[in-house]
C-alpha positions in Angstrom: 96.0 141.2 10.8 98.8 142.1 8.9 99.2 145.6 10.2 98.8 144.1 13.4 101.9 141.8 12.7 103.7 145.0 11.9 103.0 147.1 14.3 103.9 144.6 17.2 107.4 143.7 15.7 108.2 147.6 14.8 111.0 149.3 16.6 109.0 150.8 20.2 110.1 154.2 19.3 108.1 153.8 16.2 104.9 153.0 18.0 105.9 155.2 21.0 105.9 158.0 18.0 102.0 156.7 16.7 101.1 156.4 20.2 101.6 159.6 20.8 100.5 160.6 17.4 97.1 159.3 18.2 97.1 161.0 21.8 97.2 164.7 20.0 95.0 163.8 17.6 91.9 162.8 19.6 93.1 164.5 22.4 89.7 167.1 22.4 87.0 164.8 22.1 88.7 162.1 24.7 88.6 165.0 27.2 85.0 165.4 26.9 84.1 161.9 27.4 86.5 161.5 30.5 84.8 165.1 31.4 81.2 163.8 30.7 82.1 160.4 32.8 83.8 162.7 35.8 80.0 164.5 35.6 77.8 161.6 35.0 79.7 159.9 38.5 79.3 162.9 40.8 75.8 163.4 39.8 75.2 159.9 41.2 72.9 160.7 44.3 74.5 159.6 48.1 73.6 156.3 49.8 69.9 156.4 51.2 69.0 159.6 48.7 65.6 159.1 47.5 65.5 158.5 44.1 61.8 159.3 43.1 58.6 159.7 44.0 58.4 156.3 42.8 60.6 154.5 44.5 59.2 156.5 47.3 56.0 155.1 46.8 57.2 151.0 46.2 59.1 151.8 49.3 56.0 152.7 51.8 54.3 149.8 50.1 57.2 147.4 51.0 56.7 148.8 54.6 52.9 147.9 54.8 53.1 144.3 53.6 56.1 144.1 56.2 53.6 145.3 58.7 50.7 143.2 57.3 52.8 140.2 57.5 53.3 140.4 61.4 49.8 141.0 62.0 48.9 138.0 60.3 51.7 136.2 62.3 50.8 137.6 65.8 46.7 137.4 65.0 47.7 133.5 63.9 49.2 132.6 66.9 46.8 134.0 69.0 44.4 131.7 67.4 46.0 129.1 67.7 46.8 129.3 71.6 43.6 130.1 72.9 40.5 128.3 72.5 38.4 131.2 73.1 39.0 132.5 69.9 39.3 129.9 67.7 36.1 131.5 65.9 36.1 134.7 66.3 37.9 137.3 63.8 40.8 139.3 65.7 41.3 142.6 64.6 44.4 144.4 65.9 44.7 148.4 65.7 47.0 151.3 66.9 46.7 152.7 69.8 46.3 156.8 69.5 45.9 157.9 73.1 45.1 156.9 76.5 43.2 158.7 79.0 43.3 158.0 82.6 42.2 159.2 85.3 40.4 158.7 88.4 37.1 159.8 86.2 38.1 157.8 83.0 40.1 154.6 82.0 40.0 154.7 78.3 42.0 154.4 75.5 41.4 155.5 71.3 42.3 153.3 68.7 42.9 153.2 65.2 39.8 151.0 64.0 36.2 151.6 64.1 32.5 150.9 62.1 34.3 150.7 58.9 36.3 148.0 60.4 33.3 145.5 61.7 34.1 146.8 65.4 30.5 147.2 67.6 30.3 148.1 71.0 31.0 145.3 73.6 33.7 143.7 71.8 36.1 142.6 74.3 40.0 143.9 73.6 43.2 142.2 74.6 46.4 143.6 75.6 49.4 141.4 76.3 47.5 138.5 75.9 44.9 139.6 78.5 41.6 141.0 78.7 42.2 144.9 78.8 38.5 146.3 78.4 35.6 146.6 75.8 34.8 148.7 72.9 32.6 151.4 74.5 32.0 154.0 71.5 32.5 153.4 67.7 33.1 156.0 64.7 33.7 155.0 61.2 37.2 155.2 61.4 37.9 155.3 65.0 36.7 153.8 68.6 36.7 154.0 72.3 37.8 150.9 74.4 36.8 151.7 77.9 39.3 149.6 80.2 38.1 147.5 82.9 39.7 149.7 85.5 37.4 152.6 84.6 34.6 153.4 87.6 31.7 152.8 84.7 32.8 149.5 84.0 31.2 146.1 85.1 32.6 142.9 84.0 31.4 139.1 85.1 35.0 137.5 86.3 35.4 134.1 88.4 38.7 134.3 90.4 41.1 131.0 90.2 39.4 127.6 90.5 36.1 128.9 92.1 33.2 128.3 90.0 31.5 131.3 91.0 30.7 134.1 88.9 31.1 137.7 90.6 31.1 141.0 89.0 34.0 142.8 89.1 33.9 147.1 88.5 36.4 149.6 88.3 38.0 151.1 91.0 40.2 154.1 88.6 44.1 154.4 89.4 44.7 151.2 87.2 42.8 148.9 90.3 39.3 147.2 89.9 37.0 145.6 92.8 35.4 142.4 93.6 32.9 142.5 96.3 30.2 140.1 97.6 32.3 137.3 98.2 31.8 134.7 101.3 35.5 134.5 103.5 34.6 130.9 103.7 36.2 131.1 100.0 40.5 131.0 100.2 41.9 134.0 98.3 45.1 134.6 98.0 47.1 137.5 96.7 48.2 136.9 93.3 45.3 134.5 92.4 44.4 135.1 88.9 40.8 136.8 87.8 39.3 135.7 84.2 36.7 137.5 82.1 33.8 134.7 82.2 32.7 133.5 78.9 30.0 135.8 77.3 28.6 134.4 74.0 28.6 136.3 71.2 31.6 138.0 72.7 34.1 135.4 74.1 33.4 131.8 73.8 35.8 130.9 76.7 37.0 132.5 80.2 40.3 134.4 79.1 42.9 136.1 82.2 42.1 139.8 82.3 43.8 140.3 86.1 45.6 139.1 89.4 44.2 139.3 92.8 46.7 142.8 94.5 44.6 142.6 97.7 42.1 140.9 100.1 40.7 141.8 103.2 37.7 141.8 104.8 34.8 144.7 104.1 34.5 147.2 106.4 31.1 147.3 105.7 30.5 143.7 105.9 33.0 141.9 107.7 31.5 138.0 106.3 33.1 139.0 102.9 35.7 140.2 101.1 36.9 143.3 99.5 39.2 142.4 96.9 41.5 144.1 95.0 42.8 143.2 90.6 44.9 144.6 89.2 45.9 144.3 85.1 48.4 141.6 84.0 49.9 144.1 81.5 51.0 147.3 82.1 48.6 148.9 79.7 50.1 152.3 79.5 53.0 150.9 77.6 51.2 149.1 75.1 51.0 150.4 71.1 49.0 148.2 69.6 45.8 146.4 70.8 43.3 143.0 69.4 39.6 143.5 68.9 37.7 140.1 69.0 35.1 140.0 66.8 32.9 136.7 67.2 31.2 135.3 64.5 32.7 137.6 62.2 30.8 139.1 58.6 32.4 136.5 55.4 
């Protein structure tokens, strides 16, 4: 403390002279730590650099519990708005490619055996019916759309309590035919899946009426015309209902 005492009341061209005193004398090694500090800074990598294969690692991690979260969001919701599936197991997946064509309506997705998925499983797009599982691999499977020639599904048509089947027509159309004219159809009537137990335990919307008009073969009843209620070639990801699913 004393030397403290001194030095702040000495003449300042006293401790200008130590200052400077000092300066020469550690002048070498304080230009190596200012030199080592001038390194250390522009070795610090750029914003966004990767770090390590670590952090690399933590952050892919981060970006599938971010994805996991919304699944269980969306997959939630759906539950909880439609009756039909209030005990099934929804199961949503990637969709990897479409194919269609006037020979094949059909679309691969990211899910298959290993997954619980079996063939028949209805799939929803949008909110709507969109096909069935029509092929199953361990890690992959085939969802044949309800558009596609091969395919025959049991529909009702607004409030008429009459079942009908309704099968692909290709070029993103299906058809319902066998239906009286003494029944009022109008263009943009909406077409539901019927229930099917052990698949969907409630009618769900899979189509709109595009087009009625009498059958050239059979004038006494209708050719009609559904089209989907999503456009399906847009859509990325895709929900499997599984009924009764495996604990």
């Amino acid at each position: 403390m004393l030397s403290g005492f001194i030095l702040l009341f000495s003449p300042k061209n006293l401790t200008n002279d130590l200052q400077f005193a000092f300066a020469r004398l550690f002048r070498w090694p304080l230009t190596i730590g200012k030199n080592i500090s001038l390194y250390a800074r522009t070795k610090q990598p750029a914003p966004g650099t990767t770090f390590s294969k670590e952090s690399n690692y933590i952050a892919n991690l981060e970006e599938q519990l971010r994805q996991k979260h919304l699944e269980v969001i969306e997959l939630s919701r759906l539950q909880t708005r439609f009756h039909a599936l209030e005990n099934a197991g929804l199961l949503m997946a990637i969709v990897y490619r479409f194919s269609i064509n006037g020979a094949r309506c059909e679309l691969t997705i990211s899910r298959g055996k290993n997954d619980g998925l079996a063939k028949g499983y209805y799939v929803l797009g949008d909110n709507s019916i969109i096909g069935t599982v029509s092929d199953v691999s361990p890690t992959t499977a085939r969802v044949k759309l309800f558009t596609d020639p091969a395919s025959k599904i049991a529909v009702r048509i607004g409030n008429l309590n009459i079942d009908r089947l309704m099968e692909g027509a290709g070029k993103d159309l299906a058809k319902i035919e066998h239906l009286s004219i003494k029944h009022k159809i109008n263009v943009g009537d909406e077409v539901f899946a019927r229930k099917k137990p052990g698949f969907i335990d409630a009618s769900m919307i899979i189509g709109v009426v595009a087009r009625c008009e009498r059958d050239d073969r059979n004038p006494l009843v209708w050719d009609i015309t559904v089209k989907p209620v999503c456009d399906i070639e847009r859509l990325n990801t895709i929900t499997v209902i599984i009924m009764n699913p495996q604990e």
